[in-house]
N, C-alpha and C positions, 0 to 999 in steps of 0.2 A: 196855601199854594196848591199839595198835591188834590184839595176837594173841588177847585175851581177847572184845574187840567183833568181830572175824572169824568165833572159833568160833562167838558166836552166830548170824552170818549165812551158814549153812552150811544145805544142805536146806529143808525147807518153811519155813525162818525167812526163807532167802535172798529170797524172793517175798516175804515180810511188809516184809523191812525195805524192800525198793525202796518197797513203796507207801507205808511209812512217810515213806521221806525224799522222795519227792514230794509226799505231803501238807504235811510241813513246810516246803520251800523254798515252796510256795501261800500258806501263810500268814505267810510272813515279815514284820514292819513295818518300815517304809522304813529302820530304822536298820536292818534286820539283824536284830533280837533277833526271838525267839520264847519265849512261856509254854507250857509244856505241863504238863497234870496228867495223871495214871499212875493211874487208878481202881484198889484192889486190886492195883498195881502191885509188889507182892512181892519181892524178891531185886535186881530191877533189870534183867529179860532185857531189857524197851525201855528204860529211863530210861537206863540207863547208854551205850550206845550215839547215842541221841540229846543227851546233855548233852555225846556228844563231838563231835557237829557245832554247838557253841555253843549248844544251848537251854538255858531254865533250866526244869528241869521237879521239879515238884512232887508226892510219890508217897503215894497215902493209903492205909492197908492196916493192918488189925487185926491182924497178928501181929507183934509186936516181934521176933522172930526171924529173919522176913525183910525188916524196913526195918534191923536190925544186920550184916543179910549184906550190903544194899543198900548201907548205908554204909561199909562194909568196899571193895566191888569200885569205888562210887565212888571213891573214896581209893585205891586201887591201879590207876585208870585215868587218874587225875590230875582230875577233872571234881567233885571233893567242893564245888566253890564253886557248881556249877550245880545242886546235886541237893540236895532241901528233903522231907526225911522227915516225914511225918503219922502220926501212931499214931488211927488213928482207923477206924470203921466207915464205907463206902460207905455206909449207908442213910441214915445223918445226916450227910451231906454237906455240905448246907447249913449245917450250925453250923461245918463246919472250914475250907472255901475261900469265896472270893467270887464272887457271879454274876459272869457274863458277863467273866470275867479271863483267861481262857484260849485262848490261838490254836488250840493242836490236845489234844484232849481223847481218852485212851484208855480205851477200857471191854473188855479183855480177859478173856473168860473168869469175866466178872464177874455176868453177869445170870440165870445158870445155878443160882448157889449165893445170887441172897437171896430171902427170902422175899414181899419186897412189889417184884415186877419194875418193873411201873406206874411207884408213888410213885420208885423207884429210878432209873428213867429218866429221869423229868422231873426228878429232881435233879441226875445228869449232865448233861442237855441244857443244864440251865439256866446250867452253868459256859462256856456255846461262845458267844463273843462273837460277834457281827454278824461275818461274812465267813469267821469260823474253823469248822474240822473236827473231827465226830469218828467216831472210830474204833474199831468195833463186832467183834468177834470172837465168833461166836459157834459152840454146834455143830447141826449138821443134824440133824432127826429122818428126816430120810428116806435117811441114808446107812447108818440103822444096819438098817434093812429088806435093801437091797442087801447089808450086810455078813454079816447071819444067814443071807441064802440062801447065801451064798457058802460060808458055814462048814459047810452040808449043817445047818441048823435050820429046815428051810422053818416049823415051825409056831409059832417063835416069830417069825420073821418076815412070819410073816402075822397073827399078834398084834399087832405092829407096824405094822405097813399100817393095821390097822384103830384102831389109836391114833390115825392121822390124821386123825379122824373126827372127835377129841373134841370140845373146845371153846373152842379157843386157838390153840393155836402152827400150824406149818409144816401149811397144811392143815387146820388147824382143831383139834391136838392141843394139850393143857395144857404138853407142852414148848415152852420158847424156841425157836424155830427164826426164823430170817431172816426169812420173813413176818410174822412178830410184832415182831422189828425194823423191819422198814418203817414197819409199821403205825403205831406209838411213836415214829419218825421224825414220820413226817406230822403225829402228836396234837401235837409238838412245836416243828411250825415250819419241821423239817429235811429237807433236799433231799438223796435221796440222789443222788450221783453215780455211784458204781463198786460191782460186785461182784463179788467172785472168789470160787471156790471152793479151799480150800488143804486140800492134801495128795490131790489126787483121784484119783490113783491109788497113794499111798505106802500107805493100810493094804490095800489090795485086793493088793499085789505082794507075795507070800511072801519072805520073810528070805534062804532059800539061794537067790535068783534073784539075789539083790544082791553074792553072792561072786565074779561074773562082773569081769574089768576092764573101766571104764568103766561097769557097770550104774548104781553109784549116780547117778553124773554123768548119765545119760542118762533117771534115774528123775525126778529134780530138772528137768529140763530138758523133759522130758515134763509135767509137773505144773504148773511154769509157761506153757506152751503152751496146758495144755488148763482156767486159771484161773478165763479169761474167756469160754470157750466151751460155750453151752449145745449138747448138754445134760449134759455132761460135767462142770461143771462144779455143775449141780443135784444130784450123788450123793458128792460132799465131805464128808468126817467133820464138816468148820469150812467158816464161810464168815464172809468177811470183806469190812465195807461201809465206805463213806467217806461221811457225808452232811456238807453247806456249809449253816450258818446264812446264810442271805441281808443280805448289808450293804452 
């Protein structure tokens, strides 16, 4: 069990999970216990690790495929009594869980693929009890600008530049980007705390750089350092938010 929840905490995961499991020991209830629900939480890369520090968490996700590999790697991590599979759509949330039931609430990678962001968010939010967090992952529209010049496409990335422009997201673009999570935060009620930006220099650092001994290690550890620091932090593939419903 602990060598399967390891590998996942290896690389840009390794910075995910710390701030996972400090948001979770934040919202622990006097007895200890913790709820967590897994939005689109798939296969199990956070439930299962987190059901092994004793939460009980709840994973809601439309493909039966991977809430059977979910309950598969639960059950081969020892943790199948803490971990509560939903076959269900994130947009109709609200028919499958209960408001406000939830200590720490995950929306990973989720607000990217549906089509009503908005109504989708306030259905999330709506699951994060008085005092409890949730946990926004999303990807940047402005890393991919950074990443096109890099690749020697100045013109698609100044296509991209000027996508910031549009009418929504990071900058004012129709992509999710973090300032559109804020934003949706605030509509919500919710207080963001923390931002990081994760992976901020792992897609920028070419492949045969990483055959070096110790590169990875030092790639990792660089990344982490430079999480929390703008402006280094503003050009991340993802960025990742913690916002506390006030209780």
């Amino acid at each position: 069990m602990q060598l399967e929840v390891g590998r996942e905490r290896t690389g840009r995961m390794a910075l995910l999970a710390r701030l996972l499991d400090e948001a979770l020991e934040s919202v622990r209830r006097p007895d200890g216990s913790a709820h967590v629900l897994d939005c689109g939480g798939g296969s199990g890369t956070y439930a299962v690790p987190l059901a092994a520090q004793d939460a009980d968490v709840t994973v809601v996700d439309i493909s039966a495929d991977a809430l059977a590999t979910l309950t598969r790697r639960a059950a081969e991590a020892g943790v199948a009594d803490r971990v509560r599979p939903i076959a269900g759509d994130v947009e109709a949330l609200a028919g499958l869980v209960p408001p406000a039931g939830f200590d720490l609430v995950l929306a990973h990678g989720i607000l990217e693929v549906v089509d009503a962001v908005e109504a989708t968010f306030a259905a999330i939010a709506a699951t994060v009890r008085p005092g409890g967090v949730l946990s926004v992952l999303v990807g940047n529209p402005v890393a991919s600008v950074v990443a096109r010049a890099l690749a020697g496409e100045p013109a698609a990335a100044l296509e991209d530049l000027r996508a910031l422009d549009g009418a929504d997201g990071a900058g004012g673009s129709s992509a999710v980007g973090p300032e559109t999570v804020e934003r949706l935060c605030a509509g919500a009620g919710l207080r963001v705390e923390a931002r990081h930006g994760i992976g901020v220099f792992s897609d920028l650092v070419p492949g045969s750089a990483l055959d070096a001994p110790g590169a990875r290690d030092a790639l990792a550890a660089l990344d982490a350092e430079a999480a929390g620091r703008a402006p280094f932090a503003d050009i991340a593939g993802r960025v990742h938010l913690l916002a506390r419903r006030p209780g």
